[in-house]
Structures are given as structure tokens and as C-alpha cells.
C-alpha positions in Angstrom: 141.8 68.9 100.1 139.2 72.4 99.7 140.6 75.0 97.9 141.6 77.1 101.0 142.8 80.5 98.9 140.1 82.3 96.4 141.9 85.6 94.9 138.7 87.3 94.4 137.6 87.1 98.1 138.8 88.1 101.5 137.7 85.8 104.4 136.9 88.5 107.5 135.2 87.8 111.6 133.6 90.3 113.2 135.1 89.8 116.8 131.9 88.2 117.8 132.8 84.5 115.2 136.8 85.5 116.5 135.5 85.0 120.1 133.1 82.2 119.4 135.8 80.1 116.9 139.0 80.9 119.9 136.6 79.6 122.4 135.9 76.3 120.3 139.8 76.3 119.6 140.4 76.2 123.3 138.1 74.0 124.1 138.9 71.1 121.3 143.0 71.5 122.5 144.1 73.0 118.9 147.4 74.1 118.4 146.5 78.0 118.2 144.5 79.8 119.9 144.7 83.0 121.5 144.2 85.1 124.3 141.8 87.4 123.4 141.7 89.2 126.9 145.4 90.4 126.1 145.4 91.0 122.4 145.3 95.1 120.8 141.9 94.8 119.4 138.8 96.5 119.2 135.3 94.8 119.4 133.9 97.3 116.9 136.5 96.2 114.0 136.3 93.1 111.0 139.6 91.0 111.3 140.4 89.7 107.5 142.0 86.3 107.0 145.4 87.3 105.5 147.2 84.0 105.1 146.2 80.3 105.5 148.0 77.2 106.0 147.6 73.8 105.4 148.2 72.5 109.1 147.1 68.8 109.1 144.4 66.7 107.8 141.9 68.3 109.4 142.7 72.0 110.1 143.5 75.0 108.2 145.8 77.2 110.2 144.4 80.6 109.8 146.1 84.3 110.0 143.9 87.2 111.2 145.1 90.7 110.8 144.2 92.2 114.4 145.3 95.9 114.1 146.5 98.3 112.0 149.8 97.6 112.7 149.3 94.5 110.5 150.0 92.3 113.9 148.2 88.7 112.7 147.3 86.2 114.7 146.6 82.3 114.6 143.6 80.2 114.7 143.8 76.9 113.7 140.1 75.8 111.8 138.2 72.9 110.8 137.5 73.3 107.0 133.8 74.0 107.4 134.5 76.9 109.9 136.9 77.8 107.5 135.0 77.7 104.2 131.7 78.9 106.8 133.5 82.3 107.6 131.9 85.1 105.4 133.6 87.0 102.9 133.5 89.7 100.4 134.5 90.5 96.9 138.3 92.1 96.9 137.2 94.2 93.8 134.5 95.8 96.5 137.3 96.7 98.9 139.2 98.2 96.3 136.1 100.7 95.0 135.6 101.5 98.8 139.4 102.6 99.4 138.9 104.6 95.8 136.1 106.2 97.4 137.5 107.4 100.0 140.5 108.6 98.6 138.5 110.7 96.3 136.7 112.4 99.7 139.2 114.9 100.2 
């Protein structure tokens, strides 16, 4: 089984790989995909992965923050699309937020 979770990394789309993977999710019959059409997102935005699940033998079942009303939705991925979605270091993040708090 790959090592779905890495605490020094956040998984992210751009909407772009979201509508590209939720197409290939439709298509292939997976359990979750969604309907992008009807979903409160904005094309400009990164979605982070924000919880994974172990779903069967050959798909990780994938929670996407969507907003920031922390509203997550489900896409169920192969391991490689999984382990192929980018990512960046959390400790990044965390000097980004400082800098902005430090703005004002």
C-alpha cells in the first residue's frame, strides 16, 4: 500500500488537474466524482488535499477543500494520480501566513 499521508507536505489542484481528474472519474464510473458546474468554486483558486482515505485496492478516496467555508469534496484516485498531484512544503505555507500577518 503507498504511504498516502506525508506531514511535511500538502497535496493541492489547480482547478485545471480538479477538472481534468473529475472528468477521468466520470468517465472510469468511480464512486466520487462531482459536479463541478454546481460546486462554490473559483477557477482562479488551489484546492489542498485535506484528508485521504483508503477506499479499495486500487483507489485513494481524496478530500479537496473547495472554499473558504472549509466545504471539501470527494474524488476518488488511482495511486499514481494521487502520488502525481503536486505539493508543497507545509513549513512554506506557514512562513507565507507569518508574512502576511506581519503586513499590517
Amino acid at each position: 500500500m503507498p504511504n498516502t499521508t506525508d506531514k511535511d507536505t500538502v497535496k493541492f489542484l489547480n482547478y485545471e488537474l480538479l477538472s481534468r481528474l473529475n472528468e477521468k472519474c466520470v468517465k472510469e464510473g468511480r464512486n466520487r466524482s462531482l459536479y463541478l458546474e454546481e460546486m462554490p468554486i473559483d477557477p482562479k483558486n488551489v484546492y489542498p488535499v485535506v484528508q485521504t482515505l483508503l477506499h479499495n485496492d486500487k483507489e485513494i478516496r481524496t478530500g479537496i477543500m473547495i472554499n473558504e467555508d472549509d466545504d471539501v469534496a470527494w474524488l476518488d484516485l488511482t495511486f499514481k494520480e494521487f502520488a502525481d498531484l503536486p505539493s508543497v512544503p507545509r513549513s512554506r505555507l506557514a512562513n507565507e501566513e507569518d508574512d502576511d500577518d506581519n503586513r499590517d
